[in-house]
C-alpha positions in Angstrom: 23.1 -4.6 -44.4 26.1 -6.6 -45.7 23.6 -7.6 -49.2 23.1 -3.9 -49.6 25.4 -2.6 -52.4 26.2 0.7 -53.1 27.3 1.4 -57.2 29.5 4.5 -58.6 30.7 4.8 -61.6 33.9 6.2 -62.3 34.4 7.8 -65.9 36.9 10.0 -67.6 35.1 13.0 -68.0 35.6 16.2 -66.3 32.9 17.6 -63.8 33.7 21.1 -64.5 33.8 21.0 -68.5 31.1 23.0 -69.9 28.3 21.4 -72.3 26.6 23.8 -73.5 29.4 25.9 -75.8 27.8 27.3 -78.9 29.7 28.6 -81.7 29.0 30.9 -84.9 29.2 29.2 -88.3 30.3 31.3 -90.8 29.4 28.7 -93.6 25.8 28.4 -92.2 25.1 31.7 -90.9 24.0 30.2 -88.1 25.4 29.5 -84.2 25.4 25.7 -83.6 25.9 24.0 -80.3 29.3 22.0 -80.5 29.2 18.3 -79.4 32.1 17.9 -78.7 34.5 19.4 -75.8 37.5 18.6 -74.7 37.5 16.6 -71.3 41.2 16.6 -70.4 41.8 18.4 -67.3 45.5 20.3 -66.7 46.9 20.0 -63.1 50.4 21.7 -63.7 51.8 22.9 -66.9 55.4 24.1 -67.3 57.2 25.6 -70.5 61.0 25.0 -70.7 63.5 26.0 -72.5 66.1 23.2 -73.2 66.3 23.1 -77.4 67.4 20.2 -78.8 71.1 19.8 -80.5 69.9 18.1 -83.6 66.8 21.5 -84.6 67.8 24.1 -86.7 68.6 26.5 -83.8 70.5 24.1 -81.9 72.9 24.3 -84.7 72.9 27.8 -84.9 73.8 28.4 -81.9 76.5 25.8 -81.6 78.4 27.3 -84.7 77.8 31.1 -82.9 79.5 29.8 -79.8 82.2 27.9 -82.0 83.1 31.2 -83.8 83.1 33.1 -81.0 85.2 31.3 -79.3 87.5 30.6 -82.5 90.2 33.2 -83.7 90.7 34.3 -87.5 94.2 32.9 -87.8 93.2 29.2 -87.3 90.4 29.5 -90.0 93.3 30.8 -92.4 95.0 28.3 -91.6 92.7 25.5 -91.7 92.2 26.9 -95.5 95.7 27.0 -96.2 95.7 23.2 -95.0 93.1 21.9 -97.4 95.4 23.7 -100.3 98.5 22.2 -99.1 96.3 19.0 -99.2 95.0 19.3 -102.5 98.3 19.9 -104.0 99.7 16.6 -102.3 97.1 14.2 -104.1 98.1 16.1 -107.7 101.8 15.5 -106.5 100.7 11.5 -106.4 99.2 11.5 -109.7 102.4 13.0 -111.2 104.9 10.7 -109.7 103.3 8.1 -111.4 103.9 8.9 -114.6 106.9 10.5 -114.4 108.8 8.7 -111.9 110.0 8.2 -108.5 112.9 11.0 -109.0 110.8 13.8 -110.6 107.9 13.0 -108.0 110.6 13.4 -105.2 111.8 16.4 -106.4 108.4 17.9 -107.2 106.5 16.5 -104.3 109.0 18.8 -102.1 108.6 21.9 -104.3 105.1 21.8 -104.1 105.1 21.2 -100.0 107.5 23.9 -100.1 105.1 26.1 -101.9 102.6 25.3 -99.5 104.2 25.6 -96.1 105.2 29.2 -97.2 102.1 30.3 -97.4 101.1 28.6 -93.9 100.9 29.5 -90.7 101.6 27.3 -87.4 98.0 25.6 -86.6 96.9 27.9 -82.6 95.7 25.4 -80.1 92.0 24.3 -81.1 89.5 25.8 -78.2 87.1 23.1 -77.3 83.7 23.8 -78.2 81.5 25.0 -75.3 78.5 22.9 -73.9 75.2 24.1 -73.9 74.0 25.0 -70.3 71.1 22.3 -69.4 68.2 24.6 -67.3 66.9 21.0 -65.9 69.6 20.4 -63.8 68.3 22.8 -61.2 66.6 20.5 -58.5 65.3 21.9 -55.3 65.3 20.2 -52.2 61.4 19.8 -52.0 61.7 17.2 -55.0 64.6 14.9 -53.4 63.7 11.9 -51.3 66.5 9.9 -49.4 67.9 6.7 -49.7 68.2 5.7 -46.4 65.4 4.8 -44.4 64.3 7.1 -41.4 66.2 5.7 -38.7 68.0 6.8 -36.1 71.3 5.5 -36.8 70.8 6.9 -40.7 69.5 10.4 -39.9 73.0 10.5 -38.1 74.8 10.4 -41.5 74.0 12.6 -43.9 71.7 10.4 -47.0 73.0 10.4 -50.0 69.8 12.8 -52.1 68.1 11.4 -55.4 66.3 12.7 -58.1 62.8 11.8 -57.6 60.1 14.7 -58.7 57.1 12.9 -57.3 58.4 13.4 -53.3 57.0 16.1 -51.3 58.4 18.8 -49.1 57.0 16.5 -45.8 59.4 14.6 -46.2 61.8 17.2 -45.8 60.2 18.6 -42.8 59.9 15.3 -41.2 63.3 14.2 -41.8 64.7 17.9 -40.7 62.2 17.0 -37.2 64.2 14.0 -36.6 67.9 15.5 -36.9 66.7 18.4 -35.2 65.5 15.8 -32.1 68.7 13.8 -32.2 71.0 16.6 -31.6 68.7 17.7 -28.6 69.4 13.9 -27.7 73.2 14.2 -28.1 73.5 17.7 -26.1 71.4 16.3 -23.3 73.6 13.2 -23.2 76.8 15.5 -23.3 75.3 17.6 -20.1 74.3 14.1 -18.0 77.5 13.7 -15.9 78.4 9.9 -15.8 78.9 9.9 -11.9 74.4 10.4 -11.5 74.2 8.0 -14.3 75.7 5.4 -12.6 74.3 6.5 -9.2 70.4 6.9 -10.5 71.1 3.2 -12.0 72.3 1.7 -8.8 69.4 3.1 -6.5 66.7 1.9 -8.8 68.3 -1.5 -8.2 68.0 -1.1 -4.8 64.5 -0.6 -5.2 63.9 -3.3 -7.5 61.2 -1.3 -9.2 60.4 -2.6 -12.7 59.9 0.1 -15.0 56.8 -0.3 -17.5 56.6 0.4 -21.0 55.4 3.8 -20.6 58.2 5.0 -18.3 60.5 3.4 -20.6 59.6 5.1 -23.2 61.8 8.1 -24.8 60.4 11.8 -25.6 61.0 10.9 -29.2 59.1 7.9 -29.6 56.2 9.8 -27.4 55.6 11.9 -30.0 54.5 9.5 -32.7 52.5 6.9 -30.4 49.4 8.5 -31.4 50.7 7.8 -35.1 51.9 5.0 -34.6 48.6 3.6 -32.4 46.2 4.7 -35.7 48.5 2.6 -37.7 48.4 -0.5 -35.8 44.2 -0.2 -35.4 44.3 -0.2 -39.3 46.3 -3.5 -39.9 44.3 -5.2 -37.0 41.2 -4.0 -38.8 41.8 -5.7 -41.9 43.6 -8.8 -40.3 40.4 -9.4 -38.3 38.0 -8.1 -41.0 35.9 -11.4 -41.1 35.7 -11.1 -37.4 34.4 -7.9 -37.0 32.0 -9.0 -39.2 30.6 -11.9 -37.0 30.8 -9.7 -34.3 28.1 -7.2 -36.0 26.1 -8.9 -38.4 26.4 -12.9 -37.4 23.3 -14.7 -37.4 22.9 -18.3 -37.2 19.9 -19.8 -39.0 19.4 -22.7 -36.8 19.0 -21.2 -33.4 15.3 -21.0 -34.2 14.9 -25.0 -33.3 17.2 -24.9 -30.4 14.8 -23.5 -28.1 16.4 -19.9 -27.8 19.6 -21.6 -26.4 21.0 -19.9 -29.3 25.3 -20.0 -30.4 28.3 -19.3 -28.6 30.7 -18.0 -30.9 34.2 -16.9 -29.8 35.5 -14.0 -31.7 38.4 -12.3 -30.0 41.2 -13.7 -27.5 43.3 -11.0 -25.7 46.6 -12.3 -24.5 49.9 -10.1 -23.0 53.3 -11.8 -22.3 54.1 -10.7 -19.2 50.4 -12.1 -17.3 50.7 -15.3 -18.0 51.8 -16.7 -14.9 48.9 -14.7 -13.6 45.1 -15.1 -13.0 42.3 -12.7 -14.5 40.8 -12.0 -11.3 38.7 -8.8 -12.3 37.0 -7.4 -15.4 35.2 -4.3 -15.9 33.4 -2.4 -19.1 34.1 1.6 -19.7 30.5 3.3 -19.6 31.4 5.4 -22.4 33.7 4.1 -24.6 31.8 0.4 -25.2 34.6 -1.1 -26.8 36.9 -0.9 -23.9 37.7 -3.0 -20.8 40.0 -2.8 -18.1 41.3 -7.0 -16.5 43.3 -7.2 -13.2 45.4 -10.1 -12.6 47.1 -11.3 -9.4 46.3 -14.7 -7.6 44.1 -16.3 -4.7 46.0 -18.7 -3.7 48.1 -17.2 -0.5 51.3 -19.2 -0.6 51.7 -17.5 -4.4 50.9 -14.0 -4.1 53.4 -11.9 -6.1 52.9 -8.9 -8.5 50.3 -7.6 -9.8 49.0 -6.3 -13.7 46.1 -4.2 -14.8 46.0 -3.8 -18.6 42.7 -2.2 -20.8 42.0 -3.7 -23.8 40.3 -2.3 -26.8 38.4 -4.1 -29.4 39.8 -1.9 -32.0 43.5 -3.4 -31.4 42.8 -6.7 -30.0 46.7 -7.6 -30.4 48.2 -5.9 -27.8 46.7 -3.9 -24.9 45.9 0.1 -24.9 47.3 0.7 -20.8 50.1 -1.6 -19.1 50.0 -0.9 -15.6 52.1 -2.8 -13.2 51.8 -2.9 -9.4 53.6 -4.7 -6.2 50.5 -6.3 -5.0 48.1 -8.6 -6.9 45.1 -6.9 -8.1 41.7 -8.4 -6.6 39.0 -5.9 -7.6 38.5 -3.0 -10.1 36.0 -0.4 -11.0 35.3 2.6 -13.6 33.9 5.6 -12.7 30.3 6.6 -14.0 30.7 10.2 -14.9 34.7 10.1 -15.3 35.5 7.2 -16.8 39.0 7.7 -17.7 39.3 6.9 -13.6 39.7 3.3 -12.3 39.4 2.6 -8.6 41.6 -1.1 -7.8 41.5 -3.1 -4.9 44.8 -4.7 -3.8 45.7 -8.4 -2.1 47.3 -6.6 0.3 44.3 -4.0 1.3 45.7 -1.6 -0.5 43.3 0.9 -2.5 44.7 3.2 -5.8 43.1 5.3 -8.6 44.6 5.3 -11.9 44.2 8.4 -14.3 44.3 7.1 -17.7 45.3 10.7 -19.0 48.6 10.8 -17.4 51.3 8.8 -18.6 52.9 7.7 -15.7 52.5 4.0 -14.7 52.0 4.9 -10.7 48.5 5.5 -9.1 47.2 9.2 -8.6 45.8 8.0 -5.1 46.4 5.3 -3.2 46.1 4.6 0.6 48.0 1.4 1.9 49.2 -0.1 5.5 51.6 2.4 6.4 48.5 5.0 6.6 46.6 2.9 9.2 44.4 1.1 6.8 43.5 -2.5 7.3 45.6 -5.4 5.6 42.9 -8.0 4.4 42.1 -8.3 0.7 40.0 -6.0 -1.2 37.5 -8.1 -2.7 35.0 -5.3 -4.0 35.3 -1.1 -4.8 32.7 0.9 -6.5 
């Protein structure tokens, strides 16, 4: 199956163009098919209306504005400038042959002559910009800077310019400000005193909370994500032993006298169980890639805690359940027609059903010593 290939080209041309157009040529008197059609394919079209400064209508409207926005006394009296100007350089070209005197004394009749005629110069009005009509941005085409935290959705983010974002991101980042003030007005509510009280009678217990009842309402909401995500980066970090584990075939078990190979593929390993035995494993009956292990101890003098954890082939990493109990686990079970229930057996002779669908780490059933039940091990349910 691996050997089998599978080829699809991939071209430029678009499935919905027709090819079959024919036209009427008025040379030929005749309607021809035409060979060629155009293949390009138009997602999103937009027409603006920004002209450029430098085109011919740029400039027109550039010296509307500028008269608009100019008086008529400053135009006289930018002519009556240039004259005065004018009559300066022939003032220059006199002096020089006459002499420094007579161009003295005519250089100051001739400013004379033009200042009468001039007016004081109004303050120049500055030239008004042309509106851009791209500088409108909505909010569906700005992404953030800062990543989707929770300290950074606290702050407002600094918005960019980046056409290519979607409105999701909007609506996701809106979701988590949205969650942290429900977070911040439930934490305003909590009275300190029952915080402080709550924390000391768990100690008293000395119950160990899991990772389940640890977890927050926000971070419950994208487990499932979060899970799919994880299943697809251990899928292609173990791609070649997937692989094995479908399609493996070794040659030379033929001359071993169907002793065949053992080849070991996965090795499922959790933190907190190592100081503890596997001392149970059952297969699901329906979903074939998953298995439940229970771990506690035989020996008596070390009994402690307990751990059952189900595994899954499709995340061999890090296990789907984490179940923790008082008692060491000795026995466990699925059931045939329900299998999201396991039946345990306890060191301590206690029994318990676990419900995989609820997400609390304590048993749905269980019956112990304190109902009247015996105190040996459980060495078998069903």
């Amino acid at each position: 199956e691996l050997k089998e290939e599978f080829t699809r080209m991939l071209t430029a041309n678009n499935p919905h163009a027709p090819r079959n157009i024919v036209r009427y040529s008025f040379k030929e008197g005749v309607y021809k098919p035409v060979s060629y059609v155009d293949q390009m394919a138009i997602h999103f079209s937009l027409n603006g209306n920004m002209i450029l400064k430098d085109s011919d209508e740029g400039r027109r409207q550039s010296i509307r504005l500028s008269t608009e926005a100019e008086k008529a006394p400053v135009e006289t009296s930018a002519v009556a400038s240039e004259e005065a100007e004018v009559k300066d350089e022939e003032s220059i070209e006199d002096t020089q042959a006459a002499g420094e005197e007579e161009a003295e004394e005519s250089g100051a009749a001739e400013v004379s002559e033009a200042a009468e005629g001039e007016e004081p110069h109004p303050p120049r009005v500055k030239d008004q910009k042309l509106a851009n009509q791209f500088n409108f941005i909505e909010r569906a085409s700005r992404t953030l800077n800062n990543p989707m935290r929770e300290r950074a959705c606290q702050s407002e983010p600094t918005p960019r310019k980046n056409f290519s974002a979607t409105a999701n991101q909007w609506e996701i980042y809106d979701a988590y400000v949205e969650e942290l003030q429900k977070i911040e007005r439930s934490k305003e509510k909590e009275k300190p005193k029952a915080q402080v009280a709550k924390r000391e009678e768990e100690k008293k217990k000395g119950r160990k909370l899991t990772s389940l009842e640890s977890q927050s309402d926000d971070i419950a909401k994208i487990t499932k994500a979060a899970k799919i995500m994880e299943r697809m980066v251990n899928q292609n970090t173990f791609e070649d032993i997937a692989e094995d584990f479908k399609y493996f075939e070794d040659a030379s078990d033929e001359y071993r006298d169907q002793q065949g190979t053992l080849l070991p593929l996965w090795k499922f390993q959790y933190d907190k169980t190592k100081r503890l035995a596997v001392t149970a494993i059952s297969w699901n009956p329906k979903y074939k890639d998953l298995f439940a292990v229970g771990y506690g101890s035989y020996d008596f003098m070390k009994q402690g805690h307990g751990m059952l954890l189900l595994y899954t082939m499709k995340n061999p990493s890090f296990p789907e359940y984490v179940f923790s109990s008082e008692s060491g686990i000795m026995c466990l079970d699925f059931h045939n027609d329900h299998p999201y229930l396991v039946a345990v057996g306890f060191y301590d002779g206690s029994v318990a059903i676990y419900n995989l669908k609820k997400t609390t780490s304590q048993p749905s059933y269980k019956s112990s010593a304190n109902s009247g039940k015996h105190t040996e091990p459980v060495w078998q349910v069903r």
